[in-house]
N, CA, C and O atoms as CSV, one atom per row, in Angstrom:
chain,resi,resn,atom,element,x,y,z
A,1,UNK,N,N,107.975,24.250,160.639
A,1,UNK,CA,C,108.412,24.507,159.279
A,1,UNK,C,C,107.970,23.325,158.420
A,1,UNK,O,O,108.306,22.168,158.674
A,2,UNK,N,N,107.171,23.691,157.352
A,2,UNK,CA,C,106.594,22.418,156.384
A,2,UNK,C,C,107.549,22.224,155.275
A,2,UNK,O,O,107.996,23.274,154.813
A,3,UNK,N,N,107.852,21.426,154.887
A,3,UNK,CA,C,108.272,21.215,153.332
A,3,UNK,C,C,108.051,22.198,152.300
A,3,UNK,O,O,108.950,22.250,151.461
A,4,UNK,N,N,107.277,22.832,152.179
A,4,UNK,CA,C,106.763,23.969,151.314
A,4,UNK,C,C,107.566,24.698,151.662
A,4,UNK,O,O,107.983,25.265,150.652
A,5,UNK,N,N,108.286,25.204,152.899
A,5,UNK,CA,C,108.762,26.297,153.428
A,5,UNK,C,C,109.968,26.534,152.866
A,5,UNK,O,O,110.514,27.633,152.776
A,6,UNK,N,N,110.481,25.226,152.393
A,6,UNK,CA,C,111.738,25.296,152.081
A,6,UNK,C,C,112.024,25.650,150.792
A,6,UNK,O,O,113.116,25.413,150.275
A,7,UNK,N,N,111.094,26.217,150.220
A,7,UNK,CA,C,111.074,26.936,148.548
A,7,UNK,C,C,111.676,28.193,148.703
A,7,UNK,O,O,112.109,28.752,147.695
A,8,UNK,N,N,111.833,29.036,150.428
A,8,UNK,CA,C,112.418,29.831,150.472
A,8,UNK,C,C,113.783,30.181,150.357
A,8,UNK,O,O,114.233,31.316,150.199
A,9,UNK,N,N,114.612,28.768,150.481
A,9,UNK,CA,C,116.080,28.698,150.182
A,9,UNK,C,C,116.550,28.748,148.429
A,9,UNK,O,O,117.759,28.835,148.212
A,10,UNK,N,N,115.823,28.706,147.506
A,10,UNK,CA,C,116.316,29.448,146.120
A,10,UNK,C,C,115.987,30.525,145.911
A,10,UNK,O,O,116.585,31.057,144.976
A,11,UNK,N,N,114.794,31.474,146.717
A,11,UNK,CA,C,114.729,32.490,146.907
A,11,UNK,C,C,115.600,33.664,147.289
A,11,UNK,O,O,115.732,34.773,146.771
A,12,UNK,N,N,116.305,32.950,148.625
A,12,UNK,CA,C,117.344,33.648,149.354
A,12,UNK,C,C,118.888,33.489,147.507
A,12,UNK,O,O,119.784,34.210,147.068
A,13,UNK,N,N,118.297,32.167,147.136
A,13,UNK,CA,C,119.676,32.370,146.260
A,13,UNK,C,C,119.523,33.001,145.050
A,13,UNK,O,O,120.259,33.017,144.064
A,14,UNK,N,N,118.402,33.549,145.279
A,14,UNK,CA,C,118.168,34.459,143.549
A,14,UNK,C,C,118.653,35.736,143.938
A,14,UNK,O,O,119.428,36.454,143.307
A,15,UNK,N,N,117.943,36.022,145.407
A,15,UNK,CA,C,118.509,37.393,145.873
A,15,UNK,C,C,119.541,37.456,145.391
A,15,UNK,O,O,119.831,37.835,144.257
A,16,UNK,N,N,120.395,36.977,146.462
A,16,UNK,CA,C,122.330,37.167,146.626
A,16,UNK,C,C,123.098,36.956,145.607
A,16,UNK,O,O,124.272,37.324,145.556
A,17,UNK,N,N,122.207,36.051,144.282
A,17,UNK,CA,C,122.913,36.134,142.878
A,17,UNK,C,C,122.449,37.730,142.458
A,17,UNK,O,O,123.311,38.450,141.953
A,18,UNK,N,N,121.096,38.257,142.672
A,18,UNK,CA,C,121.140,39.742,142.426
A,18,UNK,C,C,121.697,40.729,142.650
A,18,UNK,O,O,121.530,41.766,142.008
A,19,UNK,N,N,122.568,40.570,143.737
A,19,UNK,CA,C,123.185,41.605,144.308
A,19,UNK,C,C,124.576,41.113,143.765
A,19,UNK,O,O,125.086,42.118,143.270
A,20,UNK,N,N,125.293,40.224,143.644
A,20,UNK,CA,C,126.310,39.502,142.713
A,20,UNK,C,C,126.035,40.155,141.269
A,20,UNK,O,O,126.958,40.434,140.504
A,21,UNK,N,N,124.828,40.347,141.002
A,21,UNK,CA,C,124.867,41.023,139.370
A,21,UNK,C,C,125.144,42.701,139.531
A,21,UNK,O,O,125.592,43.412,138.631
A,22,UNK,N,N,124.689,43.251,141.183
A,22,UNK,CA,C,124.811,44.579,140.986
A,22,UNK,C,C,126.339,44.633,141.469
A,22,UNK,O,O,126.642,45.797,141.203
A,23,UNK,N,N,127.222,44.161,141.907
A,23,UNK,CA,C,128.756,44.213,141.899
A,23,UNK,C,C,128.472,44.365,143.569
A,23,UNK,O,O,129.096,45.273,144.119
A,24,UNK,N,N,127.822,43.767,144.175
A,24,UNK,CA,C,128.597,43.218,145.809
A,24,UNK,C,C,129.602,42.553,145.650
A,24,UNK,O,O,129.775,41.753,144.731
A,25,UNK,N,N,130.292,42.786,146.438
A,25,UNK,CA,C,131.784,41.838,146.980
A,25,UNK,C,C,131.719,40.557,147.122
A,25,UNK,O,O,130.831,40.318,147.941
A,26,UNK,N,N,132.397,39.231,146.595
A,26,UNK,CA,C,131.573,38.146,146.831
A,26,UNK,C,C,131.863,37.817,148.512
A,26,UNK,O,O,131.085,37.115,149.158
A,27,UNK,N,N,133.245,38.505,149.178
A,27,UNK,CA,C,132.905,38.350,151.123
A,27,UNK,C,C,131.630,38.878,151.516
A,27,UNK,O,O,131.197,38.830,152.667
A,28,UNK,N,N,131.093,39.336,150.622
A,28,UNK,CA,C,129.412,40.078,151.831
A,28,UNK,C,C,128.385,38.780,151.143
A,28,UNK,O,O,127.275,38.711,151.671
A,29,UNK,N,N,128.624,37.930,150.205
A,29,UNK,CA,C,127.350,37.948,149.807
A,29,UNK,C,C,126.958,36.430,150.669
A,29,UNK,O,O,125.806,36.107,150.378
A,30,UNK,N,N,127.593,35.464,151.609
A,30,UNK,CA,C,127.350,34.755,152.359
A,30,UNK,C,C,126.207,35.623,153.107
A,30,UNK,O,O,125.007,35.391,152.958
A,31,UNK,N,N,126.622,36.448,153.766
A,31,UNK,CA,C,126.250,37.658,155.082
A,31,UNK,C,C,124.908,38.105,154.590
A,31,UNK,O,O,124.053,38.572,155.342
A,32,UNK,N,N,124.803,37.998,153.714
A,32,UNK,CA,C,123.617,38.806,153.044
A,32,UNK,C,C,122.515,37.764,153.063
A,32,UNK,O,O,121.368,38.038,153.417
A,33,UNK,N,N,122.972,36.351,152.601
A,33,UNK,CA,C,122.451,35.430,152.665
A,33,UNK,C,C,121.915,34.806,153.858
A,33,UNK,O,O,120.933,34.078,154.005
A,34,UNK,N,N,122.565,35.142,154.479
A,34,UNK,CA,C,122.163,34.963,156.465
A,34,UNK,C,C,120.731,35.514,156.774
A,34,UNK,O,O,119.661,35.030,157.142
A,35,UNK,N,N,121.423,37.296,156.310
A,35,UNK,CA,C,120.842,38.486,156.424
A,35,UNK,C,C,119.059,38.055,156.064
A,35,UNK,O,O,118.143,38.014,156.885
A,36,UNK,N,N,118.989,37.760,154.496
A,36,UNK,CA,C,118.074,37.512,153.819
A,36,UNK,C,C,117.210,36.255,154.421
A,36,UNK,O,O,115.979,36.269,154.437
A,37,UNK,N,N,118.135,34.983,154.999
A,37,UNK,CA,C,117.252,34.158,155.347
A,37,UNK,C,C,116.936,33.849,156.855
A,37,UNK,O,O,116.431,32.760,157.129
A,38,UNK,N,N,117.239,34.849,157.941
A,38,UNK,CA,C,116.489,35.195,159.169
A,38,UNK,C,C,115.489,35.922,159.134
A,38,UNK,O,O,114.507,35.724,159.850
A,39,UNK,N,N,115.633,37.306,157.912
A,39,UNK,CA,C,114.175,37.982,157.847
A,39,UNK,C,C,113.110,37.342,157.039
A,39,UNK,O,O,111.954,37.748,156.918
A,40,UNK,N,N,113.540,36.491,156.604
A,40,UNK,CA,C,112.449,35.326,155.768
A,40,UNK,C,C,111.848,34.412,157.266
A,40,UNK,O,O,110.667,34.129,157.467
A,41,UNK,N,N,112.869,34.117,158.071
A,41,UNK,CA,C,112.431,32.929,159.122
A,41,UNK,C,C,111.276,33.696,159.741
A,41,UNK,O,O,110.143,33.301,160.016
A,42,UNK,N,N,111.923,35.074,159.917
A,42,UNK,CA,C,110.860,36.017,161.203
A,42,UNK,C,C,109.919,36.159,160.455
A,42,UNK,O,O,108.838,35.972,161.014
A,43,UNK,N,N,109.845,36.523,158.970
A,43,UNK,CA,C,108.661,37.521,158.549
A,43,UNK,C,C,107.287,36.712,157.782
A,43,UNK,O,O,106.167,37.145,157.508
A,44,UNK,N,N,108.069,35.022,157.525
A,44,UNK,CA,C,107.340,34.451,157.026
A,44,UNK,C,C,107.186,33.200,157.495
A,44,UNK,O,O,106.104,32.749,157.121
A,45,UNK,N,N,107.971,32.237,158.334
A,45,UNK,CA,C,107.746,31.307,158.569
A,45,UNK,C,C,107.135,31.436,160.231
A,45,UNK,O,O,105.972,31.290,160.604
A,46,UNK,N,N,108.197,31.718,160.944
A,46,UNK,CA,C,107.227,31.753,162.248
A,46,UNK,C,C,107.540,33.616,162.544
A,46,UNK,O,O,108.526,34.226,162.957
A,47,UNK,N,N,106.081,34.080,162.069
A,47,UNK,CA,C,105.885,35.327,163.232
A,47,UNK,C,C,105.636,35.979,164.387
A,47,UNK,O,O,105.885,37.078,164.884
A,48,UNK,N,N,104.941,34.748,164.734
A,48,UNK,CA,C,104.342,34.675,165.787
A,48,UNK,C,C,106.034,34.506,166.798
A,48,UNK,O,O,106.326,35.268,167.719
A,49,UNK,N,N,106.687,33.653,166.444
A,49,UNK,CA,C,107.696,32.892,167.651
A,49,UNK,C,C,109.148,33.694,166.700
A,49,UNK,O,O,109.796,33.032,165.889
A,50,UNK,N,N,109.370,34.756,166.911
A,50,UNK,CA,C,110.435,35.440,166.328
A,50,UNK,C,C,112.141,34.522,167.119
A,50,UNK,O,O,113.262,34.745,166.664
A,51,UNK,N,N,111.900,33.681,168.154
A,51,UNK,CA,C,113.309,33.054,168.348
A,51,UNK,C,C,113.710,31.244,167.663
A,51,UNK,O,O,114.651,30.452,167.612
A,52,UNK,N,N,112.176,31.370,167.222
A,52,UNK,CA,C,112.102,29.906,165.863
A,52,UNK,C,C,112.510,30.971,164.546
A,52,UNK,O,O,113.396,30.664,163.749
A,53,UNK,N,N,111.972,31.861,164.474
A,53,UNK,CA,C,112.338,32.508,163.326
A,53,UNK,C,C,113.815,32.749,162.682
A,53,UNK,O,O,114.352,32.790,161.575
A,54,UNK,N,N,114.127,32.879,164.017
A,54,UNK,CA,C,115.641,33.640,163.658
A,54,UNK,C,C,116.483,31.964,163.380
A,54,UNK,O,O,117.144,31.829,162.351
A,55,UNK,N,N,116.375,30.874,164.310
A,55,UNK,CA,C,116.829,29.632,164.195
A,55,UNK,C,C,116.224,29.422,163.150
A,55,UNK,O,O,117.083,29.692,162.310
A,56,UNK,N,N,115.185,29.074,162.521
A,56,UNK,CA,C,115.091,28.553,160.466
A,56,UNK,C,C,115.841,29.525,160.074
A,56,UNK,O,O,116.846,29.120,159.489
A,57,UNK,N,N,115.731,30.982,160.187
A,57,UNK,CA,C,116.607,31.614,159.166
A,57,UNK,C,C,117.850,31.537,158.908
A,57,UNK,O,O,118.353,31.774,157.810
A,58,UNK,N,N,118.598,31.101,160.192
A,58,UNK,CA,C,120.063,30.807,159.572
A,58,UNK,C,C,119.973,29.595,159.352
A,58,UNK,O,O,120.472,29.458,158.235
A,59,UNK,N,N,119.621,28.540,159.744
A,59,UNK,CA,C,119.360,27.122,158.861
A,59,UNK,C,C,119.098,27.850,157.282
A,59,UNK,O,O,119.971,27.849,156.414
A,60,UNK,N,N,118.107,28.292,157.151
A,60,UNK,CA,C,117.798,28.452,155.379
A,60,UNK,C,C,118.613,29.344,154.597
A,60,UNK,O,O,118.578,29.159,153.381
A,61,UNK,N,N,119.421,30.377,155.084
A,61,UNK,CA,C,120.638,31.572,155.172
A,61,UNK,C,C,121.701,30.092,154.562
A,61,UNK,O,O,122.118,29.814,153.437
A,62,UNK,N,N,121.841,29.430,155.844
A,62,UNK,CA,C,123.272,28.973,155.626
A,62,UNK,C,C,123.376,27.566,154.342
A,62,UNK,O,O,124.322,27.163,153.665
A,63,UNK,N,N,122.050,27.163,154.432
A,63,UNK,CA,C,121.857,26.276,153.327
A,63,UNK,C,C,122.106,26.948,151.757
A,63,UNK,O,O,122.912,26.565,150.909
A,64,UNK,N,N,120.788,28.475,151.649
A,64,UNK,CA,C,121.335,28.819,150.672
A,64,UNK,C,C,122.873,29.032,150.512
A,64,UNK,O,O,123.414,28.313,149.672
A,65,UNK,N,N,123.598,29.851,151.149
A,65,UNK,CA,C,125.089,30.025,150.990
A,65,UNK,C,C,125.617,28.917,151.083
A,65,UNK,O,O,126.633,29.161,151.734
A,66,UNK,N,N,125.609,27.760,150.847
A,66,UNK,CA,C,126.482,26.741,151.284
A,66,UNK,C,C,127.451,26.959,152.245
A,66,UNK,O,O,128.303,27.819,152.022
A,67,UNK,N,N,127.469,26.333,153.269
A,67,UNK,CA,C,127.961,26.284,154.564
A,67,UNK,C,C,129.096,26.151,154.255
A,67,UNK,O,O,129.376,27.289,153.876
A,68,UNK,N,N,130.015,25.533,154.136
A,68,UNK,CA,C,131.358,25.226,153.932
A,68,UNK,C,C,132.140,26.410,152.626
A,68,UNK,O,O,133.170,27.081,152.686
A,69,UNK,N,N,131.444,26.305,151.888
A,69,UNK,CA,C,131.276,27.627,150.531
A,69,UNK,C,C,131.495,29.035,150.889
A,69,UNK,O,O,132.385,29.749,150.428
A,70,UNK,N,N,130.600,29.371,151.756
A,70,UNK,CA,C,130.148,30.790,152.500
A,70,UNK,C,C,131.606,30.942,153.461
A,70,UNK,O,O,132.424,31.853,153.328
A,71,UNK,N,N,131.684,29.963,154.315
A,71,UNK,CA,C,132.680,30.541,155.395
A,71,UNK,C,C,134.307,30.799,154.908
A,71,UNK,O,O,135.195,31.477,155.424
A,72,UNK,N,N,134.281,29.806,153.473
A,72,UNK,CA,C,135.112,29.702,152.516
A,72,UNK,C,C,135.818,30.780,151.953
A,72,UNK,O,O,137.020,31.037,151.876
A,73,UNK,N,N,134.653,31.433,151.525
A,73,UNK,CA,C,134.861,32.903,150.909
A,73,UNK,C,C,135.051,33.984,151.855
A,73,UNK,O,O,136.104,34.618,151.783
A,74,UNK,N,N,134.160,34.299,152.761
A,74,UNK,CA,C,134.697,35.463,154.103
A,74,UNK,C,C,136.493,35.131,154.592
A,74,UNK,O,O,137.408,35.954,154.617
A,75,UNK,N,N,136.554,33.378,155.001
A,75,UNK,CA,C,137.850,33.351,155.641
A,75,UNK,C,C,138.543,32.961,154.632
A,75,UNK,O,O,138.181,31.957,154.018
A,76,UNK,N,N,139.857,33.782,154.191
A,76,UNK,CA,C,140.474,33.544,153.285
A,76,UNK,C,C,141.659,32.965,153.780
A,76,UNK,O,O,141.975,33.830,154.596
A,77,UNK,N,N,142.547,32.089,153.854
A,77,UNK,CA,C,143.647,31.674,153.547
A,77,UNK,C,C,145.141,31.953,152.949
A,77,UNK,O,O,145.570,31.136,152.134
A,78,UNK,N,N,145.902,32.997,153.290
A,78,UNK,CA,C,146.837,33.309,152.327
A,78,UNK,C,C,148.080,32.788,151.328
A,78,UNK,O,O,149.050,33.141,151.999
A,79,UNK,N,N,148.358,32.469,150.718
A,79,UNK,CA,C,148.878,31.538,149.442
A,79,UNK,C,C,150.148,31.321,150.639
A,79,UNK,O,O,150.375,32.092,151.572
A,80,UNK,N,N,150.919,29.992,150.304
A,80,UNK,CA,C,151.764,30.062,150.645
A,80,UNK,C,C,153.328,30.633,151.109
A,80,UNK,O,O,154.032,30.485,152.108
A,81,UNK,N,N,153.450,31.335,149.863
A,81,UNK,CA,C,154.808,32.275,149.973
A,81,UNK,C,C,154.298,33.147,150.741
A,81,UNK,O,O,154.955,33.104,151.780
A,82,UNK,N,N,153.318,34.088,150.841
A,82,UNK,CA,C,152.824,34.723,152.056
A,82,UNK,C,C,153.421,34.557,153.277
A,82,UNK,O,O,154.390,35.062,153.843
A,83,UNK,N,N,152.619,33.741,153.539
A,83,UNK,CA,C,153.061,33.317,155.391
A,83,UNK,C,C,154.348,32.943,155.814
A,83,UNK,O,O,154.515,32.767,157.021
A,84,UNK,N,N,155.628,32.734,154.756
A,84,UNK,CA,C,156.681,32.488,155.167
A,84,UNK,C,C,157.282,33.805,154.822
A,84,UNK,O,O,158.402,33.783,155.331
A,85,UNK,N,N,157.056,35.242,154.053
A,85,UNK,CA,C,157.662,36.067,154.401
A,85,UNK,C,C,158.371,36.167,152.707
A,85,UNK,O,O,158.726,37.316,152.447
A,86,UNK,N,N,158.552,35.402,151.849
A,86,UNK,CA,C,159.277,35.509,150.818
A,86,UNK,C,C,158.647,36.386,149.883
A,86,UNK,O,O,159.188,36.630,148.804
């Protein structure tokens, strides 16, 4: 993977802001971002070696989604009064 390659991670984030404009859920749009940047790893960075592919793509998936951000939004947390029942 060259330096150049990595122009594909605002790519992956223009997508998933596109689908954010067509009213996806913001829990899918990490997933999508995954989604988007393994078939980028396979289809454009290594084709030849589809199990390097799939490893950059969630590297470049999880970069675009911000890692901590992404898992943020899928796992939600429920407010406090919640969990005690009140």
């Amino acid at each position: 993977m060259d330096v150049t390659d990595i122009v594909l991670i605002p790519v992956i984030i223009g997508l998933t802001e596109l689908l954010k404009v067509y009213g996806l859920p913001k829990k899918l749009l990490p997933i999508f971002s995954l989604v988007f940047g393994i078939g980028g790893g396979i289809f454009y960075l290594f084709p030849q070696d589809w199990k390097s592919g799939i490893l950059g793509g969630i590297i470049m998936g999880l970069s675009a989604s911000g890692l901590y951000s992404g898992s943020k939004t899928i796992v939600r947390k429920p407010p406090d009064d919640e969990e005690d029942g009140r």
